[in-house]
N, C-alpha and C positions, 0 to 999 in steps of 0.2 A: 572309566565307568563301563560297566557290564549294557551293552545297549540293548540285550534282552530283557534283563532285570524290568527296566520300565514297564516292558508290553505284560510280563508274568506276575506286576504287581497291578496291572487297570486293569487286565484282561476281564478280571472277578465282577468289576463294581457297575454301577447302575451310573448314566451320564452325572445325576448330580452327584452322587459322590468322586466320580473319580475328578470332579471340580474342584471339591473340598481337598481331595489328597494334591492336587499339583497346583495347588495356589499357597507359593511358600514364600510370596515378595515381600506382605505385610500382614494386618489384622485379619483374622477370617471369622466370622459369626456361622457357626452349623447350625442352623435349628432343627434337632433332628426329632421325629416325634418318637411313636412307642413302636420297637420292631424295626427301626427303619433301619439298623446296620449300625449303630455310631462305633461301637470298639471297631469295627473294619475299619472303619475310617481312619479313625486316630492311629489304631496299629498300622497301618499301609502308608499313614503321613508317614509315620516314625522312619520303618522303613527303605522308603521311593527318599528321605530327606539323606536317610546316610549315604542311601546309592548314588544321590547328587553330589558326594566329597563332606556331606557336614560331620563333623566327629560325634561318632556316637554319644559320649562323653558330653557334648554341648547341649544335649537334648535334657529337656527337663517336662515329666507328663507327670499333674497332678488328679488327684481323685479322691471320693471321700470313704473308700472303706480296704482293708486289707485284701478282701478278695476280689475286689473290682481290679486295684493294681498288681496281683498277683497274674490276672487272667490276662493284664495288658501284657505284661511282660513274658508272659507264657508264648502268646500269640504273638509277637514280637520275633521271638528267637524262632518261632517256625517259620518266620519269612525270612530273614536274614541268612545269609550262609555261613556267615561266622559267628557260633555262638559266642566267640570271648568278645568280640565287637558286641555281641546284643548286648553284654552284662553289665558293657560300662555305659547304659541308657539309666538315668536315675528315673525308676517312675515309684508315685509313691503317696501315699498321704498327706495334704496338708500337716496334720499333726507330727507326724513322721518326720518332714522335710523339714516345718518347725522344728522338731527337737533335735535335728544334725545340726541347724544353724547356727542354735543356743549353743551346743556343745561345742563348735567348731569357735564360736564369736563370744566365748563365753563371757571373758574381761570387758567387750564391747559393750555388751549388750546389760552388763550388771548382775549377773545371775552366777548362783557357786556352778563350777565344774559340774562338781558331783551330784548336781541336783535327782532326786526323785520325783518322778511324776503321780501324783497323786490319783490315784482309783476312786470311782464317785462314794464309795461308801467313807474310805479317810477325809473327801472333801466335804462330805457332811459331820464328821467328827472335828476337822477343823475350825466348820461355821459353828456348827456349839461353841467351840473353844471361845472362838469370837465375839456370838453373843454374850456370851457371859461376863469376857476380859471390858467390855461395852458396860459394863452394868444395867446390862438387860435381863428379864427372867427370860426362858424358854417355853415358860406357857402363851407367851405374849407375841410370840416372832416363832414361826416356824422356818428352822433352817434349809427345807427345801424352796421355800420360798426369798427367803434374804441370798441365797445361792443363786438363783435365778436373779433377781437382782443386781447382783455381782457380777454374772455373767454377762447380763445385756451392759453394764458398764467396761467390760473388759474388749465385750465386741466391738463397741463404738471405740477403743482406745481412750474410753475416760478413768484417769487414775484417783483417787482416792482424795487427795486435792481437788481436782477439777470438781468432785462430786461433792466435794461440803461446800466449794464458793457457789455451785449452781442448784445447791438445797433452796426450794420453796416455803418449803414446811415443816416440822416437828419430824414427821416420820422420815422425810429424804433426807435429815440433816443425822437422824438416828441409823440408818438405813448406811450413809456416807461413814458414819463411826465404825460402824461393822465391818466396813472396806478397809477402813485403815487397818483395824483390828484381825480379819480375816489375813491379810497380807504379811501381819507382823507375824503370824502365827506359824506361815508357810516359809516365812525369811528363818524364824528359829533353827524350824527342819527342815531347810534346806532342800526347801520341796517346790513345786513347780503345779500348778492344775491343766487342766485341758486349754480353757482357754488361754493363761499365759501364752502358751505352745506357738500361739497363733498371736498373740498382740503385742506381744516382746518380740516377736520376729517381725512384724509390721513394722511397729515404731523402731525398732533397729533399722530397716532399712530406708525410713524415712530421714529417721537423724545422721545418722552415720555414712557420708559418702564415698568414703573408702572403700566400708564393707558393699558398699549398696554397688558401686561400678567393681567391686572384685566378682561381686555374684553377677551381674550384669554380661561380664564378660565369659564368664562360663558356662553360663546358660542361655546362650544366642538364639535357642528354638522353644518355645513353650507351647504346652497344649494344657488346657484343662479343662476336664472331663466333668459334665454334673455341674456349669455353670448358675446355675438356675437357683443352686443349693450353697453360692455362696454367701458369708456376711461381709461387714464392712472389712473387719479385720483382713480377711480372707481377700476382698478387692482391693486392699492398697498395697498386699503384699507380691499379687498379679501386679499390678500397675505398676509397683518403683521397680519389680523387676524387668518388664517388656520395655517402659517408657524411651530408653534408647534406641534399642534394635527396633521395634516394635513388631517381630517375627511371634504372632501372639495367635494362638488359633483354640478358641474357645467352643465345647459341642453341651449345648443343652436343647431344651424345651420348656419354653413357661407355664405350657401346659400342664407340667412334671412337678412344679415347685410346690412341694409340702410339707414345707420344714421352717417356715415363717414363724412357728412359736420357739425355735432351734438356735433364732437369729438369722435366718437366711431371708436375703435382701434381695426380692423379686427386681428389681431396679436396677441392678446389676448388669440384667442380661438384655432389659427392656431397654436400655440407653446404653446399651454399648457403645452404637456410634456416635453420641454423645462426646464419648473419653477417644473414641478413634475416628475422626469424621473421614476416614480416608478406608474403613473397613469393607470389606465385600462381605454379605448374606447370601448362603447358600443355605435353602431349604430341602430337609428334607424327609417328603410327605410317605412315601411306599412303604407300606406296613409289611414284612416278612414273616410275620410271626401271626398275625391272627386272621379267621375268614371276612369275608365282607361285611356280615350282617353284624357281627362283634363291633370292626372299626366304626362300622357307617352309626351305628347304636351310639357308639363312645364319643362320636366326633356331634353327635347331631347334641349330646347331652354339654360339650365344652365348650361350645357357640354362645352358649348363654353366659359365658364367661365375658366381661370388657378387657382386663388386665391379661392380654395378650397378641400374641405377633400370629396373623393367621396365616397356613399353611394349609394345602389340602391335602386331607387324610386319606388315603385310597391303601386298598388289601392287595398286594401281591398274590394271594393265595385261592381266590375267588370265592364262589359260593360255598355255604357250609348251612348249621341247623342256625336259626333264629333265636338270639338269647331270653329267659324268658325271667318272669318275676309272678313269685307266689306269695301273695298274702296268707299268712299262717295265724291259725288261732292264736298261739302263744309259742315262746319257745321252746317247750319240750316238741312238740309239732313241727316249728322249723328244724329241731334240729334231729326228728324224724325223716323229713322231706330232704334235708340233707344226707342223711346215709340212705335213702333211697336213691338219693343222684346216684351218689358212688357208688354203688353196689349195682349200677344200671349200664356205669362205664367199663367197671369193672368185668362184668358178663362182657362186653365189648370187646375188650383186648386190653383197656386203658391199664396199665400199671400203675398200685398204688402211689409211686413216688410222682407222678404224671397228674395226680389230685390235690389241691388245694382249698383249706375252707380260711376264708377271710371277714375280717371283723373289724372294726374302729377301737374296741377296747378289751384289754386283757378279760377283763372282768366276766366275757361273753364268752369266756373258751367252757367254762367248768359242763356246763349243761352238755354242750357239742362232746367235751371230752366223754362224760358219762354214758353219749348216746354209743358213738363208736366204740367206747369197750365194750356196752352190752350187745353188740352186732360183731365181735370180736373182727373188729378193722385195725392192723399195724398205722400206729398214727406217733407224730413226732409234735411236740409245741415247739415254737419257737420264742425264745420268751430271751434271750440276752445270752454270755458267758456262760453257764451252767459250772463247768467243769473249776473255773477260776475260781467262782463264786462258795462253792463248797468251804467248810468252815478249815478242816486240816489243810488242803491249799492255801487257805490265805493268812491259814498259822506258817505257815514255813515263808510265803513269797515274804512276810510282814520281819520272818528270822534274815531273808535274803537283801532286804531292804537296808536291813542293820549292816550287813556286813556290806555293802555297797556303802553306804553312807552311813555312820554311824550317828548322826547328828539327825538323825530322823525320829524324832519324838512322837511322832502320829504313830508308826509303826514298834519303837518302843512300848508305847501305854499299850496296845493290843495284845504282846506278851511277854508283858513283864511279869505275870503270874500263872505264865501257861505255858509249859504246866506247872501246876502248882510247884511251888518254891518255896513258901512263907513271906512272898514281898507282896500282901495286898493290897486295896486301897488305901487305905491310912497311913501305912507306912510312904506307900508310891507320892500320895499327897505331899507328907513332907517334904521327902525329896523333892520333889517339883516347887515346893516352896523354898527349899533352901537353895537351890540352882537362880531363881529369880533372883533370892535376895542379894547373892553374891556372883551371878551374872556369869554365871555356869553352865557351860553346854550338859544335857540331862546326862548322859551318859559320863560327864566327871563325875558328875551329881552323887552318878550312884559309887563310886571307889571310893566315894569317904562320906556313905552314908549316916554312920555315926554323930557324924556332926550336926543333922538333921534332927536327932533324935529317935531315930530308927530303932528297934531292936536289935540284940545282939543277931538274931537270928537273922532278922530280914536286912542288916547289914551284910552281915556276911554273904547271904546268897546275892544283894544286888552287887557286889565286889564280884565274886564268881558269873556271872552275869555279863556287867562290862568285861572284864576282860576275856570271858568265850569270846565276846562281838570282836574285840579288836584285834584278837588270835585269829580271827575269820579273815578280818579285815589287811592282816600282813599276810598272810597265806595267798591271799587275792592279788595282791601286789607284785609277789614275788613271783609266783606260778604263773605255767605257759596258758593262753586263752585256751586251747584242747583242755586241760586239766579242771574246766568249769564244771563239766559233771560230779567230778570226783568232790569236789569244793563243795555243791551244792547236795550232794549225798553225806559230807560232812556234818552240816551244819542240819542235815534233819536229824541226822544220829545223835550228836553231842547237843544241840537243843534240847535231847529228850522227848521230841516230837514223835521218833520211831517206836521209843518203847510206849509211850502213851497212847496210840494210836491202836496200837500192837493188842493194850488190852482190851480197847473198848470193843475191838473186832471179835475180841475171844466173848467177849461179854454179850453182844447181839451178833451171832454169827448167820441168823438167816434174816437179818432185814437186808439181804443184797446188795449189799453197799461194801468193797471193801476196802479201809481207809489209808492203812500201810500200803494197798499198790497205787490210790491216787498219787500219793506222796512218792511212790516211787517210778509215778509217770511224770511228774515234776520232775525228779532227774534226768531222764530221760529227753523229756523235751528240752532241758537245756543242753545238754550234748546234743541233740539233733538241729537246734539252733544254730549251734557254732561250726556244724558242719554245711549247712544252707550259707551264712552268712561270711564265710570264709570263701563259699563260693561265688559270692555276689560282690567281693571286696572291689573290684576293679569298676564298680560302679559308683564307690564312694565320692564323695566333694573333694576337691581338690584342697590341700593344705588339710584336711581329717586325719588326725592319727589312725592311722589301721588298726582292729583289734592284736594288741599284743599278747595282755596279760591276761589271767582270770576274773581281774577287778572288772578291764574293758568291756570282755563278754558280758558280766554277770549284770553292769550296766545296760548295753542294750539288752539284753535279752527278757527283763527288767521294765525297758520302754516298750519293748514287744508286746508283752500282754499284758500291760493297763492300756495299751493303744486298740485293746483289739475291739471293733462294733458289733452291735447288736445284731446286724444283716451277716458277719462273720460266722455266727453259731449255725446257720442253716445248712446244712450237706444231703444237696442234691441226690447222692446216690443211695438215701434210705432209703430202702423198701417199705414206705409207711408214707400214707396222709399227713400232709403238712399242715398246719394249723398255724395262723400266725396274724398279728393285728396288717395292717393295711399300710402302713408307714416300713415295717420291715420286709412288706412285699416287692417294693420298688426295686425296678432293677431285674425280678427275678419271673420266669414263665413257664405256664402250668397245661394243658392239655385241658384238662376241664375244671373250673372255678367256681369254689360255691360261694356269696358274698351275701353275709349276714348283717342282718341289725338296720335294713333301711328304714330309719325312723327319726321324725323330727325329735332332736336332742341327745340324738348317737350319730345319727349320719346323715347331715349336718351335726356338728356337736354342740352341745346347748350353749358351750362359751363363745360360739361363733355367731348366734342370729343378733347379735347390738353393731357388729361390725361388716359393712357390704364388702372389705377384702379379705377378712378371716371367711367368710363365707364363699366368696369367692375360692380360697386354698380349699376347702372344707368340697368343697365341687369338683375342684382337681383331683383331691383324693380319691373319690369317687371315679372321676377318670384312669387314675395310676390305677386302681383295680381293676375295674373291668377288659384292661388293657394288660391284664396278666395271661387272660384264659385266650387260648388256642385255637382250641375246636366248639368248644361247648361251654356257656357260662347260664348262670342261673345266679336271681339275683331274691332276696326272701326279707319280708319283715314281720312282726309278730304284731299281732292287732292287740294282745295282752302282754306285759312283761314282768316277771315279779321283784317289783323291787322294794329291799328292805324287810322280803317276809311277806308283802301285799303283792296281789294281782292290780295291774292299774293300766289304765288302758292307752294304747300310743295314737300317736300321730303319724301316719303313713309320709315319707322322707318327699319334702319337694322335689327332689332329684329322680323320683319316680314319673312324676308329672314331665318331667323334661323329656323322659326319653320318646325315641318316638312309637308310630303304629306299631311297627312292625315287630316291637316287643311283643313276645306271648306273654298274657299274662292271666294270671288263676287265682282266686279268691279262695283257698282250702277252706274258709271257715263257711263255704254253702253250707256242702255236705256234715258240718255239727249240727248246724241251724235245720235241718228236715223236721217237718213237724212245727213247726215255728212261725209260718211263714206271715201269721197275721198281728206280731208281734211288731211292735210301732218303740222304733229307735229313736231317742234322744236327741233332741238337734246337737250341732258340734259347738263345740263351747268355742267361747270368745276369742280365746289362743286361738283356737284352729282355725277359724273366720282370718282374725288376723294375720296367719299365715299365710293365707289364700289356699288353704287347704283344710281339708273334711274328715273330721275322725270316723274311720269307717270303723273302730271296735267301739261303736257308741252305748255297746252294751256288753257284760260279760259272761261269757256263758262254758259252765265246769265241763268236765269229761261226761258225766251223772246226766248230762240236759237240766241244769237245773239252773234258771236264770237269775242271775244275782243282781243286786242294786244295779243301777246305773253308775260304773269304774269314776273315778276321779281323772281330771285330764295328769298323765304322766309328765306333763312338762314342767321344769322348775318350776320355773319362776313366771309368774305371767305380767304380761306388757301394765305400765303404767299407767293410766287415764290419758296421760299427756302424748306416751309414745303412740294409743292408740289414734 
């Protein structure tokens, strides 16, 4: 061992961390808050653990998003001096780690080889599928709703059995049919969903001792990053893997946890020592990233939290301006006062990509958008995928899915008449009926459509059809994994994808969109895939086939992007105002922070006040935010909101009331009210009493001065007789 290495990897760190980095005997709890260093941490365990003799190779660092593990592993390889030693550190996604297991354990685990991982829009086409194989209508059962369902069933590790013997009622025993149904549907095509990922790899290594002490022994070091954010699934598959070694060193804050409607299990991280009573707690409190008066604001508002481990918040960075909150007439107004922020930081120095405006729901972007284009401000949404999500994208990944797995009927029905063909619905029906009947993978289905009844014509093209797919499909087999590009520029060309595309471009040539080079940045990124992952090989599982062939690539590359998150799509180096709800802000920090919408029933959000730890998460949120901005934060809510076409008036956010003095804070709707002044407001209606708070827009008043009724209280639903 290099005896400097040590001193050149603590040298950096602040006493409590370099605690957490050389405490590698057994369990370690970080509780790290917001700012306070955690990737140092973790990276510098990683690190200080190889330079003690452990095989890179043994280390296993989980986390929940692509670019969280990309940044681990980036900073990783800057401390280490041998980067081929960094590369064989597997750090990675839950979902990610998930689907190497499946692959690698596949006969174990029950699951095809070749499975597709299903994208949420095929797992909504699947739960139709479902409800209906159910003999249920769709006007009856919305499938984002029975999906969710599903999922918190999958999270717990309840299968489809467990859920009809432990049905109460009509609907959970209805609800349990759809599980079984949703499942058969995914077994057809040989498809896989998010959760699977995560509770077939659980119950894998719960059941399976083999597999469970073969992974055990390969991943003697773990860390997992974003504790806070895990579910059950996710804790039992940390647990059967640590339970021997017990080398387990987990970095969150419960402060952080706001993904409890997601299935993440605050309990988790709250009882840790609970599952390790032999753990050591290292906290830690030193904020690097924001001033005093932000932290001490943030921390003074999270105290009113009970479901948590407290820790003291202090600013590394010292004094700064005072965060302030502006009660705004309505939201055209806040979101006025909002590009007056930015245009104020902006004079400043602040660069655009250094500004963020944040919100609880998409819904609240449209007005903000409207305001910055008419102030021509470079501004970016952050709203999921974009690029994936485009319609000719997800015509080709759906052509790419075929030729991976050709038993993929989700991905079949999407284009089977796209482009047009002559095999429409009617025709595709049969076929889909006569594969049932005679117990026919869809794609036999279609080489002897005839027999279905099919047309001459929509026979012939589904024959032509299959066998394009399964010409894909030996092409893929036979070919070197480099030659994925060329395979996946194949299959958008003889699809007919290229020329289809090709016209519609010629057709609207100035709505700036153009569709042939998306499709031909899909090839693209798959050759630059297989160039990245060729280079990461040495980091694979042990006993993982290597990518050999084009089938291997075009599989992961495949899992690649259905795996990628919503917090994935944001890039830092735009020269533009970010925009983005408060849940995909996490993780991520801004210079100065606009934070919109504090209002009883947005922020809190109205499906939280029946429950004190939804509301609780609901408070945290509100902490992840204010915990984004830097230098400057500014917090706003609309004493008007129009909702549905009406102006109606809000409830100023309890969470206002929390913070403390030293908050500035401004009532903009004086300065409309001039002239006004002997005008006698409306007591606060019942909700608001009930709230323990006061509707300050107790009355509504136009741009005109012109005073209108007395607004309706904006809040749903109002309390019971009983609840009051």
């Amino acid at each position: 061992m290099n005896s400097e290495a040590p001193n050149r990897l603590l040298d950096a760190l602040t006493e409590p961390q370099r605690e957490a980095v050389l405490h590698t005997a057994g369990p370690l709890l970080v509780l790290a808050g917001p700012g306070s260093g955690k990737t140092r941490v973790i990276t510098h365990r990683i690190a200080h653990l190889v330079e003690q003799g452990e095989r890179a190779s043994s280390v296993l660092a989980l986390t929940f998003t692509n670019k969280a593990a990309g940044e681990m592993r980036r900073r990783v390889q800057a401390l280490m001096p041998d980067p081929d030693e960094a590369a064989r550190i597997v750090a990675g996604t839950f979902h990610s780690f998930g689907a190497r297991v499946l692959r690698r354990y596949a006969t174990e685990a029950g699951v095809p080889a070749d499975f597709t991982v299903l994208d949420p829009d095929d797992q909504t086409k699947a739960c139709k599928q479902a409800i209906t194989e159910s003999g249920e209508a769709l006007d009856r059962f919305s499938p984002k709703t029975v999906l969710s369902e599903i999922s918190g069933f999958k999270d717990m590790l309840i299968t489809p059995d467990i859920a009809q013997s432990q049905a109460q009622d009509w609907r959970a025993r209805v609800i349990a049919r759809m599980y079984a149904a949703y499942e058969k549907v995914l077994l057809r095509s040989s498809s896989l969903d998010f959760d699977d990922l995560l509770c077939r790899t659980a119950n894998l290594l719960r059941t399976n001792e083999a597999v469970r002490e073969q992974l055990q022994a390969r991943f003697r070091n773990m860390l997992v990053d974003e504790y806070q954010d895990t579910n059950h699934a996710q804790f039992c598959t940390v647990l059967e893997l640590a339970k021997s070694h017990r080398r387990l060193c987990v970095v969150g804050d419960p402060d952080q946890s706001i993904y409890g409607w997601r299935g993440a299990d605050l309990r988790n991280i709250l009882k840790f020592e609970e599952h390790f009573p032999d753990a050591i707690v290292v906290p830690l409190g030193e904020n690097f990233r924001s001033t005093h008066p932000i932290v001490s604001a943030a921390a003074t508002l999270i105290q009113n939290n009970r479901q948590r481990r407290h820790k003291e918040l202090r600013s590394m960075r010292g004094e700064g301006e005072a965060p302030r909150y502006v009660r705004c007439v309505d939201e055209r107004d806040e979101a006025q006062r909002v590009v007056q922020e930015l245009r104020e930081a902006g004079k400043r120095g602040v660069p655009w990509r250094s500004m963020a405006v944040l919100y609880r729901m998409n819904s609240m972007s449209r007005v903000l958008e409207e305001a910055l284009r008419r102030a021509d401000m470079p501004h970016q949404v952050v709203r999921g995928t974009a690029f994936y999500d485009r319609r000719e994208v997800r015509d080709l990944v759906a052509y790419l899915r075929l030729a991976g797995n050709p038993h993929d009927e989700l991905a079949l029905a999407r284009i089977a008449n796209v482009p047009t063909r002559g095999l429409g619905d009617t025709s595709l029906s049969r076929i889909e009926l006569h594969a049932a009947k005679r117990q026919l993978p869809l794609i036999e289905a279609l080489r002897v459509a005839e027999e279905a009844g099919a047309s001459a014509r929509a026979a012939n093209s589904a024959r032509k059809l299959a066998e394009m797919i399964l010409a894909w499909r030996r092409e893929a087999e036979t070919s070197s994994v480099e030659a994925l590009g060329e395979l996946v520029g194949r299959v958008a060309r003889e699809s007919g994808l290229e020329s289809h595309y090709l016209a519609e471009d010629r057709e609207s040539p100035d709505d700036g969109e153009s569709r042939t080079e998306n499709l031909a940045q899909v090839v693209s990124a798959a050759a630059e895939f297989i160039t990245e992952r060729m280079a990461q090989e040495s980091g694979e599982m042990e006993g993982t086939p290597p990518l050999r062939t084009a089938l291997d690539g075009l599989r992961a590359y495949l899992e690649r992007i259905a795996l990628v998150a919503d917090s994935d799509a944001f890039d830092p180096e735009t020269g533009a105002v970010t925009l983005m709800t408060l849940h995909a802000a996490k993780g991520l920090e801004f210079g100065v922070v606009c934070m919109v919408g504090l209002e009883q029933g947005s922020l809190p959000h109205a499906r939280s006040m029946d429950s004190p730890s939804d509301l609780e998460e609901e408070r945290r949120l509100c902490f992840v935010g204010m915990t984004r901005a830097e230098d400057r934060l500014m917090m706003s809510s609309a004493a008007t909101r129009t909702m549905r076409g009406q102006p109606m008036a809000t409830v100023e956010s309890m969470f206002v009331r929390e913070l403390p003095p030293e908050v500035a804070r401004e009532d903009a709707s004086d300065s409309q009210f001039d002239g006004f002044a002997g005008h006698r407001a409306p007591a606060p209606c019942a909700w608001a009493r009930a709230c323990v708070t006061r509707c300050s827009a107790s009355a509504w008043w136009s741009r005109s001065r012109r005073v209108a009724a007395a607004p309706r209280c904006a809040w749903p639903s109002r309390p019971s007789a009983a609840r009051r």
